[in-house]
N, C-alpha and C positions, 0 to 999 in steps of 0.2 A: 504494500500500500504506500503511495506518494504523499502521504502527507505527515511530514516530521512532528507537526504540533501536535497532534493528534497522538502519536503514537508515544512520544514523551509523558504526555499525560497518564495515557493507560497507563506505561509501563510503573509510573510514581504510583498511580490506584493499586495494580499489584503487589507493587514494593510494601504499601502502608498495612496492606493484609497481615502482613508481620505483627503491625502491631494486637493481633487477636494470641497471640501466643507470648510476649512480653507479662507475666506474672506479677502482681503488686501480693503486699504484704497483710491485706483485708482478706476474709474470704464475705462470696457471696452469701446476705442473709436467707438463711435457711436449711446450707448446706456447710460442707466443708470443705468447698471448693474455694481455690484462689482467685480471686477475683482478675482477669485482665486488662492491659489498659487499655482497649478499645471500649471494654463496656464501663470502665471509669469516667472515660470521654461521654460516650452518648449519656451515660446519667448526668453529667455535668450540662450538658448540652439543656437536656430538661429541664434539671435545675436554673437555670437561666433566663427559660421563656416561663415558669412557674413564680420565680423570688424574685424579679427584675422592681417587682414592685418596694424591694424593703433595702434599694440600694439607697447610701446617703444621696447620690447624685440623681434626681427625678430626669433629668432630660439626659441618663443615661441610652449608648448605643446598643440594644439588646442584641445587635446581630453580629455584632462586632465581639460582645460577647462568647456571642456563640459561636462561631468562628474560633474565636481563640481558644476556648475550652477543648474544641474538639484539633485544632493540632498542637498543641504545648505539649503532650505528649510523644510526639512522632519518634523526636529524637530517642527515644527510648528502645526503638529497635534496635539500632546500634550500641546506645550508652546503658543498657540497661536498666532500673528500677532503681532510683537509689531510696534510700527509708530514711525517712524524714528524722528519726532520732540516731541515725547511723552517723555518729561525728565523724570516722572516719571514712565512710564513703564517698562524706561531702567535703573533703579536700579537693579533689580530681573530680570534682561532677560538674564543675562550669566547663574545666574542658573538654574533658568527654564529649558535652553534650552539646560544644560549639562546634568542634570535630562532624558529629553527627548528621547537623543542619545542614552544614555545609555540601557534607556530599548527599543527603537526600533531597533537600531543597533544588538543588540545582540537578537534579534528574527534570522537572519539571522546564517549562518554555519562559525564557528571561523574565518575562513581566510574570508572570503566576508565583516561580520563584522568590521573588522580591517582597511581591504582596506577603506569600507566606512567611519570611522571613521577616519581615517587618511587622507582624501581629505575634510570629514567637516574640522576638524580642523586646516587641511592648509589654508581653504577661512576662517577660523573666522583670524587666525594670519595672515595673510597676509605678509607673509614672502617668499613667493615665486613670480615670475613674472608671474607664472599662478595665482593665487590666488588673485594678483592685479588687471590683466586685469579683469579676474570674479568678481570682486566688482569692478570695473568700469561700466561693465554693469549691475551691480545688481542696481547702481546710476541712470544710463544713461534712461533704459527704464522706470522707472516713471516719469523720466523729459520729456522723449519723448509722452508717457500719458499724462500728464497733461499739455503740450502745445499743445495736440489736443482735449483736453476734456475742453477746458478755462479754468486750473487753477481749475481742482475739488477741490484736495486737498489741494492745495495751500491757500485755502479759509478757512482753520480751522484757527481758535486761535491759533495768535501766530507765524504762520510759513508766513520767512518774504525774499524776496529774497538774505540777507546777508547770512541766514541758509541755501538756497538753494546753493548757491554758496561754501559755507564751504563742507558741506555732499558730492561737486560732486567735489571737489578742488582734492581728490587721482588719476583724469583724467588727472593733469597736468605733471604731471611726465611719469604715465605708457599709456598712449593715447593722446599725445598730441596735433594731430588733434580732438578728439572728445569731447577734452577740449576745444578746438576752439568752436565746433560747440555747445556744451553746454553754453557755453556763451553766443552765439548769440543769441541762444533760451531764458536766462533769460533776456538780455535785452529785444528781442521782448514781451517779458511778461510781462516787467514790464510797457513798450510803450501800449500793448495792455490790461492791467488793468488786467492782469490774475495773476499780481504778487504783492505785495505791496514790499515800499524799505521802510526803516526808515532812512536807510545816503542815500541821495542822490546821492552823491560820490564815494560813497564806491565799487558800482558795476564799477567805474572807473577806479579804482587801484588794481584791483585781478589779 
């Protein structure tokens, strides 16, 4: 077939299929299965056209949104999964996962490339009030996991409800209801043993 644009495209739609086999550290509720980051993506993607309403910013961009929800993840084909309380993962994870972009992105035709490359790296800086709310939910739905799964992850080494509450603190500014309701949720966690605290107090003064 004669047409390069065309075929660039597929070949990146194939490539992204990977990302259904990239494994996060949630399992799906209900089961005990590892959740992937493809359906991490499309739940966020939901999440977005559902909460758009409880962003600080009302003349926020929902599709822009969602858009970014759904490739911030890509690079993860290549870079992996890293775990949000994995201190030493996250040494090497901005390059890894610049590394990644780079050559997945540009499978794609110059201008599509760019575009994607330019809404990754609006949600990695976070300097937009789209890019904020979208790591709000990128926080939000594993909290939302793991208060239905008891605390799967929660249960590693190390991860303590003060972490928990730090990682989903960007909720109090740009979502400030669903900073509420992520509170709520780690105290019931920590009531319900799905969480551990090391200051008692601490989850009192956030």
């Amino acid at each position: 077939m004669d047409n390069d644009r065309l075929l660039r495209q597929i070949e990146f739609i194939v490539e992204i299929d990977k990302l259904k086999q990239v494994l996060r550290q949630n399992v799906v509720i209900g089961t005990s299965r590892n959740e992937n980051d493809a359906e991490h993506s499309w739940h966020l993607a939901v999440m977005a056209i559902l909460l758009s309403e409880y962003a600080a910013e009302k003349d926020i961009d929902v599709l822009r949104v969602v858009k970014m929800v759904l490739i911030h993840d890509l690079v993860e084909i290549d870079a992996g999964d890293t775990f949000c309380y994995d201190e030493k993962g996250q040494e090497d994870k901005e390059e890894r996962e610049r590394k990644a972009a780079k050559r997945l992105f540009d499978i794609l035709p110059a201008d599509q490339a760019r575009e994607i490359r330019e809404l990754w790296l609006e949600f990695e800086e976070l300097k937009t009030p789209e890019a904020r709310f979208a790591a709000c939910l990128d926080r939000l739905q594993p909290l939302i996991l793991n208060y239905n799964t008891r605390g799967h992850t929660w249960k590693k080494p190390g991860v303590t409800s003060e972490k928990v509450l730090k990682r989903n603190e960007l909720l109090k500014d740009s979502a400030p209801l669903l900073w509420e309701y992520a509170r709520q949720v780690i105290e019931d966690s920590i009531r319900k043993g799905y969480l551990k605290s090391i200051d008692k107090t601490s989850r009192h003064e956030v």
